[in-house]
mmCIF file as gemmi writes it, N, C-alpha and C atoms, coordinates in Angstrom:
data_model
loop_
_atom_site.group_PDB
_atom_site.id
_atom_site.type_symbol
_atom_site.label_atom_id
_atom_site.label_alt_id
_atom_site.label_comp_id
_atom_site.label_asym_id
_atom_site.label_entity_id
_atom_site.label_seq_id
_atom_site.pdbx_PDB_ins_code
_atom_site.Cartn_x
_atom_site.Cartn_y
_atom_site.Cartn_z
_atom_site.occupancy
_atom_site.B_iso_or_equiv
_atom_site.pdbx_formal_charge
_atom_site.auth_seq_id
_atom_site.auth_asym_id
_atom_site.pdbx_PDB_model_num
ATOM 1 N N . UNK Axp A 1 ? -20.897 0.249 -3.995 1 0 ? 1 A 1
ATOM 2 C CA . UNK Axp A 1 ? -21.024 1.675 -4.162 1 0 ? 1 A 1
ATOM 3 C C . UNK Axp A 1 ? -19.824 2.196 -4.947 1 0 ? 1 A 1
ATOM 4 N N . UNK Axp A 2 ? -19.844 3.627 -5.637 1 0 ? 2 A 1
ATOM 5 C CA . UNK Axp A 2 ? -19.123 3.868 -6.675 1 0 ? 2 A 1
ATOM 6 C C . UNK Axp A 2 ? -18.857 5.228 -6.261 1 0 ? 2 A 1
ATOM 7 N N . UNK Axp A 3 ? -17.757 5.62 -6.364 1 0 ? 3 A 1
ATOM 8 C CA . UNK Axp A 3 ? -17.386 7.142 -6.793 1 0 ? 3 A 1
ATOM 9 C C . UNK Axp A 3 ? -17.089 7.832 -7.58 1 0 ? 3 A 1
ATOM 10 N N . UNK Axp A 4 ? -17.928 9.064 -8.125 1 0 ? 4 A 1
ATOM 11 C CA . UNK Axp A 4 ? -17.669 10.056 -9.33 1 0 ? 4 A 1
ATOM 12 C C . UNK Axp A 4 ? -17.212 11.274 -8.326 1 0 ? 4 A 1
ATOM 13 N N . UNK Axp A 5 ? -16.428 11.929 -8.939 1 0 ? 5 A 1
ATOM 14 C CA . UNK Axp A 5 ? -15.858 13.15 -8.333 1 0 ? 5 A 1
ATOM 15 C C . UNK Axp A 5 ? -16.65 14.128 -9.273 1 0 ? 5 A 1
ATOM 16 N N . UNK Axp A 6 ? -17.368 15.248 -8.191 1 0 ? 6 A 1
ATOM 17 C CA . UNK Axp A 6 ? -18.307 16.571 -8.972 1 0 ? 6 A 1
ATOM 18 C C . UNK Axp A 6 ? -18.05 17.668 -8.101 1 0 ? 6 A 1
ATOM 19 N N . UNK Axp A 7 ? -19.027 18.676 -7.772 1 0 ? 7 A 1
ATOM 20 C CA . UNK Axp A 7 ? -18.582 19.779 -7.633 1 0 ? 7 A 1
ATOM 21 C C . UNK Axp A 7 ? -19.82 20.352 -7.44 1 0 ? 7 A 1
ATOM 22 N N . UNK Axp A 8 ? -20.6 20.753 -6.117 1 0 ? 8 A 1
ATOM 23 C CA . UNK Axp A 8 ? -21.924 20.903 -5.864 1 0 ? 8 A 1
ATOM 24 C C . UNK Axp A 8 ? -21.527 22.138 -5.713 1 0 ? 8 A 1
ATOM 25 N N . UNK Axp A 9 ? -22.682 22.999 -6.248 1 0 ? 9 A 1
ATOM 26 C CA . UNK Axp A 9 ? -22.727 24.276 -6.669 1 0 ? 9 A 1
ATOM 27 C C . UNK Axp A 9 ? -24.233 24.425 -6.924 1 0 ? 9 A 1
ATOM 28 N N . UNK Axp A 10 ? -24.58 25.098 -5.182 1 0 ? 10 A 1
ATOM 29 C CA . UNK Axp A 10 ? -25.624 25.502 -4.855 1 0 ? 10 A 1
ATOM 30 C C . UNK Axp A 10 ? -26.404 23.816 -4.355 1 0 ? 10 A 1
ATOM 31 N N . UNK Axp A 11 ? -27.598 23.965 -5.897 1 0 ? 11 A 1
ATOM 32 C CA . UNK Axp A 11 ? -28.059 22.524 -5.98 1 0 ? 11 A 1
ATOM 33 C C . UNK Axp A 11 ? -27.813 22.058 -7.179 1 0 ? 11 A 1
ATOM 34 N N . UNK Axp A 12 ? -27.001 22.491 -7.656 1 0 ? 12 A 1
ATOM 35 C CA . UNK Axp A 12 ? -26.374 21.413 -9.132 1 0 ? 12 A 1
ATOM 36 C C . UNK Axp A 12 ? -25.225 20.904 -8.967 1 0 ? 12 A 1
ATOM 37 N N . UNK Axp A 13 ? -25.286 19.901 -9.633 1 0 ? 13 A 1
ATOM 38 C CA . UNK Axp A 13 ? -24.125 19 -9.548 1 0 ? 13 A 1
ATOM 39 C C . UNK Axp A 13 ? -23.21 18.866 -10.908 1 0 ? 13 A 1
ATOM 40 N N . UNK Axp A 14 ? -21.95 19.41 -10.603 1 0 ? 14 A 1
ATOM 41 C CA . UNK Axp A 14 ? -20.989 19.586 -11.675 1 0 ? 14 A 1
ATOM 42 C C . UNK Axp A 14 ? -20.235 18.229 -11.789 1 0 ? 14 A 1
ATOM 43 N N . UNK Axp A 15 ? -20.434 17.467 -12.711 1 0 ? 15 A 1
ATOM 44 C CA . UNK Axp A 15 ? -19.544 16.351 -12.908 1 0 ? 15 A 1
ATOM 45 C C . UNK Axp A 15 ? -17.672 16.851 -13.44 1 0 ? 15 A 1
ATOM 46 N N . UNK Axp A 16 ? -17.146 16.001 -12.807 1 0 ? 16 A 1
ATOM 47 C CA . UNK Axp A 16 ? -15.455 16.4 -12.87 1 0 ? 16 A 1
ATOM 48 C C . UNK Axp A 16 ? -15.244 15.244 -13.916 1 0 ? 16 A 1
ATOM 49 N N . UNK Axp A 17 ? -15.684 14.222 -13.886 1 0 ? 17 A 1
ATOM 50 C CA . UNK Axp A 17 ? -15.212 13.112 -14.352 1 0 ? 17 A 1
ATOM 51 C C . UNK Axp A 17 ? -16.742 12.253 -15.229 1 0 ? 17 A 1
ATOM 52 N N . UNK Axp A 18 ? -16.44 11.327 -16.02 1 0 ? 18 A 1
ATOM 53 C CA . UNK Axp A 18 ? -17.495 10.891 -16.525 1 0 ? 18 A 1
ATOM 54 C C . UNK Axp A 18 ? -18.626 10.252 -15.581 1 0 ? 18 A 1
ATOM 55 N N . UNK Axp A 19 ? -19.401 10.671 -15.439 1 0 ? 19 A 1
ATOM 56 C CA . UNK Axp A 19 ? -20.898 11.166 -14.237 1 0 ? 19 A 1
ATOM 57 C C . UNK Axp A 19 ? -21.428 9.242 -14.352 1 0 ? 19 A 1
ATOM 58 N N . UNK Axp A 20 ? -22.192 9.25 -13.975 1 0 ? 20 A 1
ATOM 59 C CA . UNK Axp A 20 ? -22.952 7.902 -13.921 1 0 ? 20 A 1
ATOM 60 C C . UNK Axp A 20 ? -24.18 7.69 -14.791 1 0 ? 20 A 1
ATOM 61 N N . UNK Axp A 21 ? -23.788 6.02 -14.975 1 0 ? 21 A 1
ATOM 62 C CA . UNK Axp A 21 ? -25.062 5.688 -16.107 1 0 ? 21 A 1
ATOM 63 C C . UNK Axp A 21 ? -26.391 5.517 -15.668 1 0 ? 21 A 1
ATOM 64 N N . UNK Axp A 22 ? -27.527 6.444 -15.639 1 0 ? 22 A 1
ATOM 65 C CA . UNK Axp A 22 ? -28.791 6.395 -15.043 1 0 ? 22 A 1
ATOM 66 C C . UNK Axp A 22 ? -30.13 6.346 -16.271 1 0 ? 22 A 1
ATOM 67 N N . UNK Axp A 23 ? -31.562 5.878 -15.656 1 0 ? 23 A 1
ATOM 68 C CA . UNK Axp A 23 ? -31.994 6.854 -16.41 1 0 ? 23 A 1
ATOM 69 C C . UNK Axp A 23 ? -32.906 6.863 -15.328 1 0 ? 23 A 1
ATOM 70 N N . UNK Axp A 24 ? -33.324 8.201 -15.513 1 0 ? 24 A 1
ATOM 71 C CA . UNK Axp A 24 ? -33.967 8.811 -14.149 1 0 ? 24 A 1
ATOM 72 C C . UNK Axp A 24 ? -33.957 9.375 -13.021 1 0 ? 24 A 1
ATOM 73 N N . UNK Axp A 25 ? -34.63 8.953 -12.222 1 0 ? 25 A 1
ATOM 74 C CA . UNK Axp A 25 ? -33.633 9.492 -10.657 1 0 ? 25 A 1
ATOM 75 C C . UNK Axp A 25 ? -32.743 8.56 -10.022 1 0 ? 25 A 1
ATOM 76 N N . UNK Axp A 26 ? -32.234 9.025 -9.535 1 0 ? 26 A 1
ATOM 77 C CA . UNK Axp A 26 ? -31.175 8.106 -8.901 1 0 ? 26 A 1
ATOM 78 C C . UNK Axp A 26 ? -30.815 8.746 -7.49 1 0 ? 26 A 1
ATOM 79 N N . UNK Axp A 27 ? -30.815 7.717 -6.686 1 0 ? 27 A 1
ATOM 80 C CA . UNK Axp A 27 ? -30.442 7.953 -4.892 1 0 ? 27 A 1
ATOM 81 C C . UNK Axp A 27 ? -28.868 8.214 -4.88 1 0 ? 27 A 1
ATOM 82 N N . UNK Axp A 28 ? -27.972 9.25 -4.483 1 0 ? 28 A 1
ATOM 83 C CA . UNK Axp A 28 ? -26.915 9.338 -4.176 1 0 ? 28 A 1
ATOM 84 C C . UNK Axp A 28 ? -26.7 9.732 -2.918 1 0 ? 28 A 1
ATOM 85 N N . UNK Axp A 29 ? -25.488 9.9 -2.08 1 0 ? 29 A 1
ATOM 86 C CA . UNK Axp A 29 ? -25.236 9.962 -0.786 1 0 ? 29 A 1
ATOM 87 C C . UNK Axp A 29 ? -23.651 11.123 -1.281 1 0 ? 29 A 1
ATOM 88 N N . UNK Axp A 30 ? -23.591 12.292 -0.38 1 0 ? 30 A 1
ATOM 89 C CA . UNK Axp A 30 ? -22.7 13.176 -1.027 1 0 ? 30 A 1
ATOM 90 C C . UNK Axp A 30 ? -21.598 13.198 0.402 1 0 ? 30 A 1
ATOM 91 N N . UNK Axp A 31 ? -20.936 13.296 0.065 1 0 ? 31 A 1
ATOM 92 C CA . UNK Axp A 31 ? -19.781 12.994 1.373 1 0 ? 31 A 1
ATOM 93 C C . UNK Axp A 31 ? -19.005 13.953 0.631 1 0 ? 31 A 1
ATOM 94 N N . UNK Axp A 32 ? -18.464 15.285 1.886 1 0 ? 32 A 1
ATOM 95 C CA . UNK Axp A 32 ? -17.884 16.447 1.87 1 0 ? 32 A 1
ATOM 96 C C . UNK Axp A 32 ? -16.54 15.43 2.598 1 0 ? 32 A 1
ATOM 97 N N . UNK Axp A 33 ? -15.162 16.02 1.636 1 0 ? 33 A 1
ATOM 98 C CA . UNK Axp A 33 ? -13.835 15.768 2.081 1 0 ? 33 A 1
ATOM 99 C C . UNK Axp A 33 ? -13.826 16.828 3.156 1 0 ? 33 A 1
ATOM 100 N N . UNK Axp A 34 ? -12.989 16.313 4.046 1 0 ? 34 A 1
ATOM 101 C CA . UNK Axp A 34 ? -12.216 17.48 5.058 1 0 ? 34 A 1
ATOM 102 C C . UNK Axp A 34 ? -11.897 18.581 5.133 1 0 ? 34 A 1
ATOM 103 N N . UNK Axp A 35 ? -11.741 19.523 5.104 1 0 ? 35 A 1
ATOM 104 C CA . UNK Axp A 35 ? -11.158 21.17 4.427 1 0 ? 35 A 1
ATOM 105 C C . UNK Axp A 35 ? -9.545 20.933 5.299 1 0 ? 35 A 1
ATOM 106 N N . UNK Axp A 36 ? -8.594 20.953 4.849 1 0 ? 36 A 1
ATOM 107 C CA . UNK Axp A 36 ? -6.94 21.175 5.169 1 0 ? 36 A 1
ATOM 108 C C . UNK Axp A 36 ? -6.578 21.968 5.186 1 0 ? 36 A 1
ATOM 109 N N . UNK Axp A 37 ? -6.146 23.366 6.058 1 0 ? 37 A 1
ATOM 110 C CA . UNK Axp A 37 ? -5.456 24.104 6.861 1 0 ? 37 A 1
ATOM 111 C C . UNK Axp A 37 ? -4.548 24.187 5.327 1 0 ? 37 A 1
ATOM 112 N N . UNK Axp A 38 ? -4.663 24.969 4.377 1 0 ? 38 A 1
ATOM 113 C CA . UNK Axp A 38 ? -3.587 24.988 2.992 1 0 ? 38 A 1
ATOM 114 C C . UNK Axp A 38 ? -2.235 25.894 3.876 1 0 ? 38 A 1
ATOM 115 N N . UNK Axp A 39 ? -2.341 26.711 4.885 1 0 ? 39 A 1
ATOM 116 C CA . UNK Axp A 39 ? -0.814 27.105 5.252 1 0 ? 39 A 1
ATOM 117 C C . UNK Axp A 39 ? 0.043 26.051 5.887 1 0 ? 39 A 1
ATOM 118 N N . UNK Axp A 40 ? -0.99 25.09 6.995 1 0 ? 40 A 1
ATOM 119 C CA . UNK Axp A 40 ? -0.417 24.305 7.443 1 0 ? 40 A 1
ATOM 120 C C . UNK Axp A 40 ? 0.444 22.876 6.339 1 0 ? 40 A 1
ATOM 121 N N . UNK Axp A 41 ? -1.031 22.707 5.439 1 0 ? 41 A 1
ATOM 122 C CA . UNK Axp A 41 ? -0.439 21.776 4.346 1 0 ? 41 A 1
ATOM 123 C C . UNK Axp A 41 ? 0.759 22.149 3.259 1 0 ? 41 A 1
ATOM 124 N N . UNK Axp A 42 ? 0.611 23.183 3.061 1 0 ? 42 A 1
ATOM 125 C CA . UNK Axp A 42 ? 2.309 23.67 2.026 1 0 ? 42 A 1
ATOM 126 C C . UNK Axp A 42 ? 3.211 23.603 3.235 1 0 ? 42 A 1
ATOM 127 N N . UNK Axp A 43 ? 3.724 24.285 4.407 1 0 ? 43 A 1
ATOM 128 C CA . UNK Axp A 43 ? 4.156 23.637 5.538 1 0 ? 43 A 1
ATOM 129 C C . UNK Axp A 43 ? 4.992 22.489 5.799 1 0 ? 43 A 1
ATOM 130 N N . UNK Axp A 44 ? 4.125 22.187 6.165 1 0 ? 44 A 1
ATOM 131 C CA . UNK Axp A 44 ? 4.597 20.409 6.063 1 0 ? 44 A 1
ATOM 132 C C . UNK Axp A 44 ? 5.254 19.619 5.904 1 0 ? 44 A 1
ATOM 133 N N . UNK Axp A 45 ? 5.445 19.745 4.517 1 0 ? 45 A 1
ATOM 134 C CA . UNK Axp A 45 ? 6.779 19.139 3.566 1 0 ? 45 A 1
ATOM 135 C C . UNK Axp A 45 ? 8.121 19.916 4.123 1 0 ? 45 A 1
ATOM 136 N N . UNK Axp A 46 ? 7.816 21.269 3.968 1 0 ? 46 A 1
ATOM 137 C CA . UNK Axp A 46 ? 9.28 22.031 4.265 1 0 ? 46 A 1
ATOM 138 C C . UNK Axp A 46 ? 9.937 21.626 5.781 1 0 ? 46 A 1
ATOM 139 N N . UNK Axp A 47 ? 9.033 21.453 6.385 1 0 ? 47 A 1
ATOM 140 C CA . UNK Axp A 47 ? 9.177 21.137 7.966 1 0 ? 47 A 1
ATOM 141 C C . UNK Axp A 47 ? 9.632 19.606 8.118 1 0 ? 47 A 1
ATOM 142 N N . UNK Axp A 48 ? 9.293 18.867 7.408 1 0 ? 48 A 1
ATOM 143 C CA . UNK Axp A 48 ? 9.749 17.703 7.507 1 0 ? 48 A 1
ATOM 144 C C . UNK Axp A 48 ? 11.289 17.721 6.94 1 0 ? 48 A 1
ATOM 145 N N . UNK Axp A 49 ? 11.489 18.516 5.677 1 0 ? 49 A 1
ATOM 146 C CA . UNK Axp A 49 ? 12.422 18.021 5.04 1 0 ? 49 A 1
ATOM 147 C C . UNK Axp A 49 ? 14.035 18.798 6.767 1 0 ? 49 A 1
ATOM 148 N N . UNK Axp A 50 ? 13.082 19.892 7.058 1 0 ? 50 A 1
ATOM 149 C CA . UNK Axp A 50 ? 14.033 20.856 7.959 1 0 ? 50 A 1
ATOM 150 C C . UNK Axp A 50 ? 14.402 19.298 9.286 1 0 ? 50 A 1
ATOM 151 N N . UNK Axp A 51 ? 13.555 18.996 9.562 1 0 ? 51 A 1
ATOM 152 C CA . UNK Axp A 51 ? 13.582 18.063 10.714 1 0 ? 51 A 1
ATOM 153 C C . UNK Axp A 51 ? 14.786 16.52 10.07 1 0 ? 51 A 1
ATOM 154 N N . UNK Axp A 52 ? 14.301 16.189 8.9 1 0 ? 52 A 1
ATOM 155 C CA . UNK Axp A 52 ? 15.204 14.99 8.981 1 0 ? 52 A 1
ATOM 156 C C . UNK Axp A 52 ? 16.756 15.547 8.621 1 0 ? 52 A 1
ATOM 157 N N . UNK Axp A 53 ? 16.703 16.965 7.709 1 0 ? 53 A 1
ATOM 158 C CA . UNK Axp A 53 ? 18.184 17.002 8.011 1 0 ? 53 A 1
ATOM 159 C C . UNK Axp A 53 ? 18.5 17.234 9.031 1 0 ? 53 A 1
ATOM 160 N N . UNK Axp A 54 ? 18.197 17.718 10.018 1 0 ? 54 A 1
ATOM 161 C CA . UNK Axp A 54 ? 18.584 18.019 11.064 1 0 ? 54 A 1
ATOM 162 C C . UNK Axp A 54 ? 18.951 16.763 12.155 1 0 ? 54 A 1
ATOM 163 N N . UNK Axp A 55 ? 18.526 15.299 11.727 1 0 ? 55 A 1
ATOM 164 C CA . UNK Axp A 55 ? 18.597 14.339 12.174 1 0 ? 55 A 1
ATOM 165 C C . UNK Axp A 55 ? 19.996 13.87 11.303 1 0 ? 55 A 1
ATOM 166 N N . UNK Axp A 56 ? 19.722 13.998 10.032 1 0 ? 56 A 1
ATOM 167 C CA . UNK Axp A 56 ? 21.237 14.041 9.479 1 0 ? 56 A 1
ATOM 168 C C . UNK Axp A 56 ? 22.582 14.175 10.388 1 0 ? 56 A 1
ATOM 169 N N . UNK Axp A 57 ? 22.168 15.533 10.17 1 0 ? 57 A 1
ATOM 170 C CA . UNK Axp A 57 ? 23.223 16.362 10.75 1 0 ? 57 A 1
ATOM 171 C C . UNK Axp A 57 ? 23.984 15.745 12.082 1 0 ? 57 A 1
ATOM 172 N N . UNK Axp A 58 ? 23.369 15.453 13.027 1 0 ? 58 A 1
ATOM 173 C CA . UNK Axp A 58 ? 23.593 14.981 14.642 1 0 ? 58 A 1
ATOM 174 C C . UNK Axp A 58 ? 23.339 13.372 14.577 1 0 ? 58 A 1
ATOM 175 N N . UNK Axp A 59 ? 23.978 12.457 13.21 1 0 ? 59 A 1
ATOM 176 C CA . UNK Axp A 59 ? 23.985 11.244 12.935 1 0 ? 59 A 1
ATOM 177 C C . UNK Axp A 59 ? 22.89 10.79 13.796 1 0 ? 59 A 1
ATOM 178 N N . UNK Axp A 60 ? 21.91 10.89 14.055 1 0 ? 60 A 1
ATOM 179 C CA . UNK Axp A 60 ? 21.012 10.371 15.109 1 0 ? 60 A 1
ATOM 180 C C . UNK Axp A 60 ? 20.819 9.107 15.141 1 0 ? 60 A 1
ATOM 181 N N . UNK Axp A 61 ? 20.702 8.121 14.499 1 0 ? 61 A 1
ATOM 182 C CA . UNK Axp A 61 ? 20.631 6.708 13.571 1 0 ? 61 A 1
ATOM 183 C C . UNK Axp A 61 ? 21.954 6.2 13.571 1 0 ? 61 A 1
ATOM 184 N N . UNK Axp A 62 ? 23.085 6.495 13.54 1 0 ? 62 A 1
ATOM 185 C CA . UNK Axp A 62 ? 24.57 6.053 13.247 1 0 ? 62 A 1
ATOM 186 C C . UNK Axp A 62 ? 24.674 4.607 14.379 1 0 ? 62 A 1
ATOM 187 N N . UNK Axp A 63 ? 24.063 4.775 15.234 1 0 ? 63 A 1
ATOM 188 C CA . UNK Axp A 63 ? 24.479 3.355 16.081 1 0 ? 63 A 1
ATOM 189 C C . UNK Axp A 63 ? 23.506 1.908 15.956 1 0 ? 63 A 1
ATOM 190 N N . UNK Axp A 64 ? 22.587 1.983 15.322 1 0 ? 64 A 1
ATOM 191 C CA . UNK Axp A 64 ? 21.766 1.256 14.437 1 0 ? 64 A 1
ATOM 192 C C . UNK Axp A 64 ? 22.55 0.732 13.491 1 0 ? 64 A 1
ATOM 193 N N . UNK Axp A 65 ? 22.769 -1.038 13.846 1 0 ? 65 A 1
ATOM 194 C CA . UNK Axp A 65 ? 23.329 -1.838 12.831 1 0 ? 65 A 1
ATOM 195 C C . UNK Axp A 65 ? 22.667 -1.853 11.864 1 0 ? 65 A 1
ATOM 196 N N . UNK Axp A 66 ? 21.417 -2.721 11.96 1 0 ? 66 A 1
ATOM 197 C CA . UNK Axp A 66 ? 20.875 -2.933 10.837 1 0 ? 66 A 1
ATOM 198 C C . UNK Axp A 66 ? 18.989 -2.03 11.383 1 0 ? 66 A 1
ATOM 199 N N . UNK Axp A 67 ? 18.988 -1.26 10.409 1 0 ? 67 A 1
ATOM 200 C CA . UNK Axp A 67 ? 17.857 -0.222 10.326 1 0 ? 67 A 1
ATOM 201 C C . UNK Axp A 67 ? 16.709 -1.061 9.86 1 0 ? 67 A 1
ATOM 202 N N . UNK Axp A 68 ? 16.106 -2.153 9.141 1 0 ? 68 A 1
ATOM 203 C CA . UNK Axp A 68 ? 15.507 -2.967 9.143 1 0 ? 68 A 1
ATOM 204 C C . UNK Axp A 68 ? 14.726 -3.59 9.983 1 0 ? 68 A 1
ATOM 205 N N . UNK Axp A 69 ? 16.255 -4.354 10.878 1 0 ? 69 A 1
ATOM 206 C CA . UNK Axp A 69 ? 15.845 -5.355 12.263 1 0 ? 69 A 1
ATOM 207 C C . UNK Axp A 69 ? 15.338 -4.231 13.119 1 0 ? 69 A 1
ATOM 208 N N . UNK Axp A 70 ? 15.429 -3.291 13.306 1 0 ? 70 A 1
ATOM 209 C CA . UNK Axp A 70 ? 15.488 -2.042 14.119 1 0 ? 70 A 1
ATOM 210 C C . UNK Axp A 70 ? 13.669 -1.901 14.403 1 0 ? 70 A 1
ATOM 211 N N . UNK Axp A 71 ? 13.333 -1.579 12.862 1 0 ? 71 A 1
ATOM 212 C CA . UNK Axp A 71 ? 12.336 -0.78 13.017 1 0 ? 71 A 1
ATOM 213 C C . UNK Axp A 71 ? 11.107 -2.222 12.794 1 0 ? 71 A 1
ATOM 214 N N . UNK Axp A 72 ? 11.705 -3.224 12.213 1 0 ? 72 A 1
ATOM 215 C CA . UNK Axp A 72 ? 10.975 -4.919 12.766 1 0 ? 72 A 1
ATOM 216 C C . UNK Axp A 72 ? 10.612 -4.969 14.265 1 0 ? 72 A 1
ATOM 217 N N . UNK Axp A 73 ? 11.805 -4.585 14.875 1 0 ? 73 A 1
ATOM 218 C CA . UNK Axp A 73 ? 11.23 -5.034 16.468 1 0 ? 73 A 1
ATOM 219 C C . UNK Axp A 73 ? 10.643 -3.638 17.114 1 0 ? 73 A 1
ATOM 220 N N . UNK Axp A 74 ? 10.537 -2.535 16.544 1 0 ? 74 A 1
ATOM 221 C CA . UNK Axp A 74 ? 10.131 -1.587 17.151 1 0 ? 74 A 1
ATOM 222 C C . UNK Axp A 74 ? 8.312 -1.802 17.114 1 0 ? 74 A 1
ATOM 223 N N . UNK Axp A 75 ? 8.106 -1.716 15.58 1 0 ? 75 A 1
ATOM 224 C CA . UNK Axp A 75 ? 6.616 -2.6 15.403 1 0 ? 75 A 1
ATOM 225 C C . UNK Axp A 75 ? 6.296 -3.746 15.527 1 0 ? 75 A 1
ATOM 226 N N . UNK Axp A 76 ? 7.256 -4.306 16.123 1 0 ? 76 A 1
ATOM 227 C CA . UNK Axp A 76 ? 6.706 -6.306 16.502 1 0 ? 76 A 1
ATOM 228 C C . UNK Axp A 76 ? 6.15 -6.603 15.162 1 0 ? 76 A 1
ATOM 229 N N . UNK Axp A 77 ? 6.549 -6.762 14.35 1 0 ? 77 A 1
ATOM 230 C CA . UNK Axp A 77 ? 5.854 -6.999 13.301 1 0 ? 77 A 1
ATOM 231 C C . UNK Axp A 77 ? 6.036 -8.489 13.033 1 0 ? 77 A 1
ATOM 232 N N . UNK Axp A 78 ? 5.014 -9.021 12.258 1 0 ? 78 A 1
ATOM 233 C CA . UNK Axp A 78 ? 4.989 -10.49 12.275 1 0 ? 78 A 1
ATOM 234 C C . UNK Axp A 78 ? 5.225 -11.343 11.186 1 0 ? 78 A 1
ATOM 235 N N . UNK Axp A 79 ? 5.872 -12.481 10.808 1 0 ? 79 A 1
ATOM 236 C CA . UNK Axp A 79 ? 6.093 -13.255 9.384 1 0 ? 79 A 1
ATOM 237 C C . UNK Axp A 79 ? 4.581 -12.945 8.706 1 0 ? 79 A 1
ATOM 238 N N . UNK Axp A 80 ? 4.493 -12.79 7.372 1 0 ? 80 A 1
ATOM 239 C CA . UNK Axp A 80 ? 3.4 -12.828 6.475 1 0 ? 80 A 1
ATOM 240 C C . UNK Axp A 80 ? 3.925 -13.898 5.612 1 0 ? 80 A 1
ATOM 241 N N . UNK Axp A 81 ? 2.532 -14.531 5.993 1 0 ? 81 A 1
ATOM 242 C CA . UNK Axp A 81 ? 2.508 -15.541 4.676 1 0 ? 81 A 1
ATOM 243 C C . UNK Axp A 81 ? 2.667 -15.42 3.197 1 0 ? 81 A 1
ATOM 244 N N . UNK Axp A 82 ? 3.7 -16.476 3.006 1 0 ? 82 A 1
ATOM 245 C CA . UNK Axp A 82 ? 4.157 -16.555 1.3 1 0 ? 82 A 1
ATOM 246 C C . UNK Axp A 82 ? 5.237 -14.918 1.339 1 0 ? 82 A 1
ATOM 247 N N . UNK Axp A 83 ? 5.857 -14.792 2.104 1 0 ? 83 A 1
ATOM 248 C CA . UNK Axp A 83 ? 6.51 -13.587 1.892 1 0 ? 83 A 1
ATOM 249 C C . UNK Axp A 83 ? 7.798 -13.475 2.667 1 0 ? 83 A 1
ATOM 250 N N . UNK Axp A 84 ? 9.083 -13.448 2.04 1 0 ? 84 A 1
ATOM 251 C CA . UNK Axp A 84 ? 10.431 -13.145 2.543 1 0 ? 84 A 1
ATOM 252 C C . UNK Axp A 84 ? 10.44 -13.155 3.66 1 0 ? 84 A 1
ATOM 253 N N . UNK Axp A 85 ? 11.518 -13.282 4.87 1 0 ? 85 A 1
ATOM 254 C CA . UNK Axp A 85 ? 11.336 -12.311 5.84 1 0 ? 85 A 1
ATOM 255 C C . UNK Axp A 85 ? 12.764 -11.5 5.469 1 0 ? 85 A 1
């Protein structure tokens, strides 16, 4: 299965991007994205950036040797094959 991004309007379908090669009818399946809270989503970012300085600030992390091994054993995470540890 394939995705074209369009823009349903009413019962027509607005292609965003170069539409699909048909001839005739063709069976599609239309899947509506989520709608996102846009105050909450601009938000967000600012709130995060407020929160980690604020972790800054009160060295929160400072007794953490190595931040790596740290957050390795926090997720148990496991050797992957063909890959560093």
């Amino acid at each position: 299965m394939r995705t074209y991004k369009a823009i349903l309007h009413d019962d027509q379908i607005e292609w965003l991007e170069r539409p699909p090669e048909t001839s005739g009818a063709l069976q599609v399946y239309i899947t509506f994205p989520e709608e996102q809270d846009s105050e909450v989503s601009s938000n967000r970012g600012k709130l995060m950036a407020e929160v980690l300085a604020e972790l800054a600030r009160r060295d929160t992390f400072s007794t953490i040797p190595d931040p790596v091994a740290w957050q390795r054993e926090l997720r148990a995470e496991r050797a992957l094959p063909d890959r560093d540890v």
